[in-house]
Every structure is written in structure tokens, then in C-alpha cells.
PyMOL CGO cylinders between C-alpha atoms (Angstrom):
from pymol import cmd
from pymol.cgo import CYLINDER

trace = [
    CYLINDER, 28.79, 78.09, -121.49, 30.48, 77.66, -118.40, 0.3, 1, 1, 1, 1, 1, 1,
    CYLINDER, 30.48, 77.66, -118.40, 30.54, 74.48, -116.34, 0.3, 1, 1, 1, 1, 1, 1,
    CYLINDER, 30.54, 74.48, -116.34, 30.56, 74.59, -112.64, 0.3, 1, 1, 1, 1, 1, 1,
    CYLINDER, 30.56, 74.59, -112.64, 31.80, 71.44, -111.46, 0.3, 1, 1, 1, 1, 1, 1,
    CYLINDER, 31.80, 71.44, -111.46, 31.05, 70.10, -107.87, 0.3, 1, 1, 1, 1, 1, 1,
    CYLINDER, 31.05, 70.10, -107.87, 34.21, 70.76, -105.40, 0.3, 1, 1, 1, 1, 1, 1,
    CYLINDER, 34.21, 70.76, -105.40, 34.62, 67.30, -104.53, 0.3, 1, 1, 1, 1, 1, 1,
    CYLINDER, 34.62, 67.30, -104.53, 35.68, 66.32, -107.98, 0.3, 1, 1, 1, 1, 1, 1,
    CYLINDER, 35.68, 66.32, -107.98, 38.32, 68.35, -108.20, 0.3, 1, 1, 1, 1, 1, 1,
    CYLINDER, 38.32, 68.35, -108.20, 39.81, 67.16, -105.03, 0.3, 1, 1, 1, 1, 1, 1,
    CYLINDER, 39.81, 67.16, -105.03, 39.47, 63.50, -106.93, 0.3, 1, 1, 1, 1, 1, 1,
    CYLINDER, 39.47, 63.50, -106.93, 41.19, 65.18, -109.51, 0.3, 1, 1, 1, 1, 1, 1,
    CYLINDER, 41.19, 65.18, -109.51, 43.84, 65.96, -107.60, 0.3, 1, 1, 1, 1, 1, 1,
    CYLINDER, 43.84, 65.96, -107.60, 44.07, 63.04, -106.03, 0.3, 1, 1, 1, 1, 1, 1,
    CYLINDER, 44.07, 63.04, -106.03, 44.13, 60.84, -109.10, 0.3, 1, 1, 1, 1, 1, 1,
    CYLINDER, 44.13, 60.84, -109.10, 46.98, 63.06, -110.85, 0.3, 1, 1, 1, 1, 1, 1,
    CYLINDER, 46.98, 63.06, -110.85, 48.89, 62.34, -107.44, 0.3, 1, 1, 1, 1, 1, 1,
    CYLINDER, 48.89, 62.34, -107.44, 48.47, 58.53, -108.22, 0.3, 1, 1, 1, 1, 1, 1,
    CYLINDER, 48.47, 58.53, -108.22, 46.25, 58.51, -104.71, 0.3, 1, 1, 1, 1, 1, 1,
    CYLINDER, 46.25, 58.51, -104.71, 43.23, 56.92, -106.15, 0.3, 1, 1, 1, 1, 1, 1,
    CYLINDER, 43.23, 56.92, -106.15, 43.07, 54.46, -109.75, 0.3, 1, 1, 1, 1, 1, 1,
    CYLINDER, 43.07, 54.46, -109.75, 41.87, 55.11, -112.94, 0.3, 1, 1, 1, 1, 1, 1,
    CYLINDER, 41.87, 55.11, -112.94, 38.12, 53.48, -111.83, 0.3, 1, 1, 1, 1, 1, 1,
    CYLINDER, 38.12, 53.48, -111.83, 37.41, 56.07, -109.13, 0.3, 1, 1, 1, 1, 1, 1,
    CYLINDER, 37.41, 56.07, -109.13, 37.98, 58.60, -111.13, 0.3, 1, 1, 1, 1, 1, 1,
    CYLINDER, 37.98, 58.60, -111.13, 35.87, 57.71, -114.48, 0.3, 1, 1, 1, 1, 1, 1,
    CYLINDER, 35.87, 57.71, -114.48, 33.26, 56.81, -111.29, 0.3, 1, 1, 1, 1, 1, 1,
    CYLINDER, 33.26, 56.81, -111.29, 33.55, 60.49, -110.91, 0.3, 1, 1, 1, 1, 1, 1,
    CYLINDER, 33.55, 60.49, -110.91, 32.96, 61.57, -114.33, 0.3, 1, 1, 1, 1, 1, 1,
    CYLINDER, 32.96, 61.57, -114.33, 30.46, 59.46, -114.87, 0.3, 1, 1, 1, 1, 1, 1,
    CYLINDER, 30.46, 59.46, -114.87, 28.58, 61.00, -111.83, 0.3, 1, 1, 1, 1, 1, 1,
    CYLINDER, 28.58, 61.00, -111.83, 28.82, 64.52, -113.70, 0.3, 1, 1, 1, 1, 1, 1,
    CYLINDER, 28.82, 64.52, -113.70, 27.68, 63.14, -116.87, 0.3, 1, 1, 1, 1, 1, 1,
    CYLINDER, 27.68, 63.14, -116.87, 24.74, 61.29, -114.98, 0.3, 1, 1, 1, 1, 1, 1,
    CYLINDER, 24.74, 61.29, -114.98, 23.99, 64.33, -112.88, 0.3, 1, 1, 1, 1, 1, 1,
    CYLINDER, 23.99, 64.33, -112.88, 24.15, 66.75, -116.30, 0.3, 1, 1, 1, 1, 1, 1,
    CYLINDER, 24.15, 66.75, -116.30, 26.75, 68.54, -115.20, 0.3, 1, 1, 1, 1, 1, 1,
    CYLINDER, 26.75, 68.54, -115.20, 29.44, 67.44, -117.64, 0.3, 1, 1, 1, 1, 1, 1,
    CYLINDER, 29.44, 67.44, -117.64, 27.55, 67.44, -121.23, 0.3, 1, 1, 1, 1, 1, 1,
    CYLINDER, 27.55, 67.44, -121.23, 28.31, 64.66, -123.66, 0.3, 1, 1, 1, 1, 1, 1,
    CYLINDER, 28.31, 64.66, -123.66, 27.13, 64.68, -127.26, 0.3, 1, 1, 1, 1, 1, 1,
    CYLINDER, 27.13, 64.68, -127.26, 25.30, 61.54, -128.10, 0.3, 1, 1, 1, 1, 1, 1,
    CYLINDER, 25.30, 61.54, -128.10, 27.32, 60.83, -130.64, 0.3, 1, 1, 1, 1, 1, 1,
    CYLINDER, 27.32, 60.83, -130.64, 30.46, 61.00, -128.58, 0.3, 1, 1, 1, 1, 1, 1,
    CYLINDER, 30.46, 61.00, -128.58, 29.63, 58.55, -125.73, 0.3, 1, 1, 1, 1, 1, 1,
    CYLINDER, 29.63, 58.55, -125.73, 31.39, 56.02, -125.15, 0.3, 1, 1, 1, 1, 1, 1,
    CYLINDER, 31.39, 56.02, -125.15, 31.53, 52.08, -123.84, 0.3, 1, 1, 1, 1, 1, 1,
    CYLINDER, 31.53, 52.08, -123.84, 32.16, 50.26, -121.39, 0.3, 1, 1, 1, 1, 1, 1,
    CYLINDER, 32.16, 50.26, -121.39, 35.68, 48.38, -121.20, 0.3, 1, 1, 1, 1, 1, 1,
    CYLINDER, 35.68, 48.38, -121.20, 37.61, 47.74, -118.17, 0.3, 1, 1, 1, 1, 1, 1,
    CYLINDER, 37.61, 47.74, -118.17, 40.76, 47.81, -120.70, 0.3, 1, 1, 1, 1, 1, 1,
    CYLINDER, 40.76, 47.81, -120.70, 41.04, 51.19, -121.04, 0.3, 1, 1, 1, 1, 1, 1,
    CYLINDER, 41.04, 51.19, -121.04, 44.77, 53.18, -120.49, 0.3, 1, 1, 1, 1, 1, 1,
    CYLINDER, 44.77, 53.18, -120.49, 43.75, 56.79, -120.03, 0.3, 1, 1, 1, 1, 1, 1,
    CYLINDER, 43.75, 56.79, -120.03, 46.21, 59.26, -121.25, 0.3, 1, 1, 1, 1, 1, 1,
    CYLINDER, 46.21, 59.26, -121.25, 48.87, 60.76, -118.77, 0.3, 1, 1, 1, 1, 1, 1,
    CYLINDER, 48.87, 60.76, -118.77, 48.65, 64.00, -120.08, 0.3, 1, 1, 1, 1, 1, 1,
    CYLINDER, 48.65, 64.00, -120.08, 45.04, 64.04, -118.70, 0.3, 1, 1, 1, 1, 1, 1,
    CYLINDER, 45.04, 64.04, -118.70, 46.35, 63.45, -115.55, 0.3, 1, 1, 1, 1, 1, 1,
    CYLINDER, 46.35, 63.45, -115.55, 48.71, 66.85, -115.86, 0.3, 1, 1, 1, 1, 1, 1,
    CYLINDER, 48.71, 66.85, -115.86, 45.33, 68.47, -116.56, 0.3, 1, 1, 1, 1, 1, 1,
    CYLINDER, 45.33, 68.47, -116.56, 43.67, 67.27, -113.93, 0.3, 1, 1, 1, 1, 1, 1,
    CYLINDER, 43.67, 67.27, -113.93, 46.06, 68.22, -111.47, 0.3, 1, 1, 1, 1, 1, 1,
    CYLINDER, 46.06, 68.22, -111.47, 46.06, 71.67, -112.83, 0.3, 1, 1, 1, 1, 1, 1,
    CYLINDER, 46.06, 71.67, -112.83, 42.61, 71.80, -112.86, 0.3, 1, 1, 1, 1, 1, 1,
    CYLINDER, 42.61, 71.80, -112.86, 42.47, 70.79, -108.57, 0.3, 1, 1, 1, 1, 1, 1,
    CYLINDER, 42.47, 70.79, -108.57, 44.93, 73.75, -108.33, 0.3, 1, 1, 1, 1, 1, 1,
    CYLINDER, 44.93, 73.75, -108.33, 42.66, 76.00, -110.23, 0.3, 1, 1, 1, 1, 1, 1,
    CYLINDER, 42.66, 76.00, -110.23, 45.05, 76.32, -112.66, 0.3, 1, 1, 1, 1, 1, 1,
    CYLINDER, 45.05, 76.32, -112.66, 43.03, 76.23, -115.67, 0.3, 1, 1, 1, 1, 1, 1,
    CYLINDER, 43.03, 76.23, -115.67, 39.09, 76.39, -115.62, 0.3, 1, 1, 1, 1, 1, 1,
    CYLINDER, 39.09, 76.39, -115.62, 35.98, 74.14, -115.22, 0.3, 1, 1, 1, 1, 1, 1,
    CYLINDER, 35.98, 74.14, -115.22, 35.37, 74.52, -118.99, 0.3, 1, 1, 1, 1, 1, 1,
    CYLINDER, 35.37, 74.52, -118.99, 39.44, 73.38, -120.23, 0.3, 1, 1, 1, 1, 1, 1,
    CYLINDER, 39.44, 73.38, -120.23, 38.77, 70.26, -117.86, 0.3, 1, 1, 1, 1, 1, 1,
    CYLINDER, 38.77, 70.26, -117.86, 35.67, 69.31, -119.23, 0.3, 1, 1, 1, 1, 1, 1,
    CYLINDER, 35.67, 69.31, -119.23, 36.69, 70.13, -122.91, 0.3, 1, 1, 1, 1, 1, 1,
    CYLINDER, 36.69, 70.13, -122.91, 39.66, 67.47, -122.21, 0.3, 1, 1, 1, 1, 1, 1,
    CYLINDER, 39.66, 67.47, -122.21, 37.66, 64.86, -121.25, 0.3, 1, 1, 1, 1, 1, 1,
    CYLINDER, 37.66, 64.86, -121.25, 35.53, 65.61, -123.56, 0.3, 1, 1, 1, 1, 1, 1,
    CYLINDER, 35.53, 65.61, -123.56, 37.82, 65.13, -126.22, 0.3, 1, 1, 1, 1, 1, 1,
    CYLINDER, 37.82, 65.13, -126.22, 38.80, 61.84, -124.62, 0.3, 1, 1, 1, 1, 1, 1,
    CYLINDER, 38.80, 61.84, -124.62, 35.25, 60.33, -124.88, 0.3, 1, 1, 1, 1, 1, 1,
    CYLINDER, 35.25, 60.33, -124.88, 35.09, 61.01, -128.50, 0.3, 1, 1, 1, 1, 1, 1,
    CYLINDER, 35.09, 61.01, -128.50, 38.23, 59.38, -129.48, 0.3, 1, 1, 1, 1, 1, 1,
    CYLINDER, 38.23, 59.38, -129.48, 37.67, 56.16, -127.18, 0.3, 1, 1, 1, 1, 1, 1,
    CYLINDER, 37.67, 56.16, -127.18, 40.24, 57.00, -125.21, 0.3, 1, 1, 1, 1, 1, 1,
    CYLINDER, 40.24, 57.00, -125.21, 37.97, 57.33, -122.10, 0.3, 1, 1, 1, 1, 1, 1,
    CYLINDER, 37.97, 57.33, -122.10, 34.86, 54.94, -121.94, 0.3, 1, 1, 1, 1, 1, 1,
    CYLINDER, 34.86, 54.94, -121.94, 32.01, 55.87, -119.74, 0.3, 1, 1, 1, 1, 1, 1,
    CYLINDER, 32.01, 55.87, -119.74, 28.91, 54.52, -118.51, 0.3, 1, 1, 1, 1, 1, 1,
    CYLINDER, 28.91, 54.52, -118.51, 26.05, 56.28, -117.78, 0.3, 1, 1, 1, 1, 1, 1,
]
cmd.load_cgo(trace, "trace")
């Protein structure tokens, strides 16, 4: 399936990997694809709320790549994704 992904939030991207806007803006992002049904999240895989949570650096690297259009709409998604499901990225929606 492939996942088109609003232009906007890839220039987040971007910007977050840079260190130009915090951890918060950007999970506001993702939580407006997962809202929106862009960015599908099994219900079994969602996560909670918690202001606590350290996300990953290398998701960062990915996200950068991803603004550059270095790898696709679908490796993005399948990263955060995979961060969801291990608690490593909590999301409210």
C-alpha cells in the first residue's frame, strides 16, 4: 500500500532532524496523520500518552532522509510505526 503523506510533514521532518523544532511538534504531527487516516496504526499497537518519552535518534536520521526524499513515504511510516508498537513513541489520537 503506499502512503502519501501531506508535504508539510516532511518539511517538519526535516526540521525536527535539524533540531529546529522539539520532540512535541513533531509527535503533534504524527498524530495529525494518524487522526486524519493517513498514517495507519493497528489497534493493538497504539500507544499512550506520556510527556516522558525519549524518542530514538536514529528516527531522527530517518526523518531527515525522508524530507530529502531519500527513502519513501512507506520506510517513514513503517519506522514510526515500529516505534508505536514498542512504546518508544506514544501518541494520542
Amino acid at each position: 500500500q503506499d502512503t502519501k503523506i501531506p508535504d508539510w510533514i516532511k518539511s517538519n521532518a526535516g526540521w525536527w532532524a535539524a533540531g529546529q523544532i522539539d520532540d512535541n511538534s513533531f509527535v503533534q504531527g504524527i498524530q495529525f496523520l494518524i487522526k486524519e487516516g493517513l498514517m495507519k496504526i493497528p489497534i493493538s499497537e497504539q500507544g499512550s500518552v506520556s510527556q516522558d518519552t525519549k524518542i530514538p535518534d536514529w528516527i531522527k536520521s530517518n526523518a531527515g532522509w525522508w524530507a530529502a526524499g531519500q527513502i519513501d513515504d512507506n520506510s517513514f511510516v513503517q519506522g514510526i510505526q515500529f516505534l508505536i508498537k514498542e512504546g518508544l513513541m506514544n501518541i494520542q489520537y
